[in-house]
C-alpha positions in Angstrom: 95.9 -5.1 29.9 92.1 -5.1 31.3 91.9 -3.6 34.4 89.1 -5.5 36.9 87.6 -3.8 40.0 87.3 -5.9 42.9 84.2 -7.2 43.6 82.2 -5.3 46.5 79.5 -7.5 48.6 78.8 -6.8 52.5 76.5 -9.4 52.2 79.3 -12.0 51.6 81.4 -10.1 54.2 78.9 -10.7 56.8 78.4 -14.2 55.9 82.6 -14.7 56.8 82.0 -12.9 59.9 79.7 -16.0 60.9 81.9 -18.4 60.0 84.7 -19.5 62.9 88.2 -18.6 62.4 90.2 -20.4 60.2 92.9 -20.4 63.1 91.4 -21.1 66.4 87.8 -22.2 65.5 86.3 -19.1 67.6 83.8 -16.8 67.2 82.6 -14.1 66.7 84.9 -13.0 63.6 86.6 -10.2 61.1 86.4 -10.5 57.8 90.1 -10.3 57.5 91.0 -9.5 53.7 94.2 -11.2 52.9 97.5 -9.9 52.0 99.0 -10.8 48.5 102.3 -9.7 46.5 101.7 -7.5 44.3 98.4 -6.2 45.4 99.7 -3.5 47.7 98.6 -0.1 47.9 95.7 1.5 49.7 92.8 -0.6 48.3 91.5 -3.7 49.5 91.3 -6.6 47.1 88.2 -8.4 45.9 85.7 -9.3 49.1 86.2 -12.5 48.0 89.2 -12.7 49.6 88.4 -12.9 52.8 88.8 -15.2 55.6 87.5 -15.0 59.4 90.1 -14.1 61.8 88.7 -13.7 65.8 89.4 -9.9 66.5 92.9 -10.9 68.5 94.0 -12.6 65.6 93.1 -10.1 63.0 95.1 -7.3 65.4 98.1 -9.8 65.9 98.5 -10.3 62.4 98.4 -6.9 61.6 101.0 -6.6 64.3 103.3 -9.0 63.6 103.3 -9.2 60.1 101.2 -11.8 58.1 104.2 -14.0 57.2 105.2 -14.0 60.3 101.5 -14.5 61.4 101.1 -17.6 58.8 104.4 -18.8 60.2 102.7 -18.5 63.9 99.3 -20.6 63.4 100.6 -23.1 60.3 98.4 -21.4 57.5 98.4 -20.3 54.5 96.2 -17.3 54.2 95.7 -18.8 50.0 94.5 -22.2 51.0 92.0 -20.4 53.7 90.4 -18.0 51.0 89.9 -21.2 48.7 88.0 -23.1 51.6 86.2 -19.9 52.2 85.1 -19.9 48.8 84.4 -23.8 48.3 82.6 -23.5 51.5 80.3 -20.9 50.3 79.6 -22.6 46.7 78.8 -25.9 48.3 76.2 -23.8 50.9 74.8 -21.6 48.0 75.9 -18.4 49.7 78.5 -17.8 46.6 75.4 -16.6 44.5 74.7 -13.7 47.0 77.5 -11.7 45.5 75.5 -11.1 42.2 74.1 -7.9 43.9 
């Protein structure tokens, strides 16, 4: 089995910051990694995997649970990351994480 690390880039984790929040279409933004099965543990997955959350969200969903917090707003944390992602091919910003 090959064993990946997740991919690391604070310049792609700034660049969700300045997006609006996938939920209420505020700013300023987190950089809210999201939760999947069967990536628990202590580590954070890939940075890719992040989606801006205002601060009150990100701390509500913490809170609450993110089921719970998907439930909530009517997302799905999955279909967020893949707009994040399409979003920042389409704008170029994808290549930035080739540090």
């Amino acid at each position: 089995m090959i064993k990946l690390s997740p991919i690391r880039s604070q310049k792609y984790i700034n660049w969700v910051k300045t997006l609006p929040s996938v939920v209420s279409g505020k700013s300023p933004c987190d950089a809210h990694h999201i939760k999947l099965p069967g990536f628990g543990g202590t580590s954070k997955i890939s940075d890719l995997f992040a989606i801006p959350l205002t601060r009150e969200e990100h701390t509500e969903g913490h809170s609450i649970g993110w089921q719970s917090f998907e439930a909530k707003h009517n997302i799905d944390q999955w279909r967020e990351v893949l707009k994040t992602i399409e979003l920042a091919w389409q704008t170029g910003i994808i290549g930035i994480i080739d540090d």
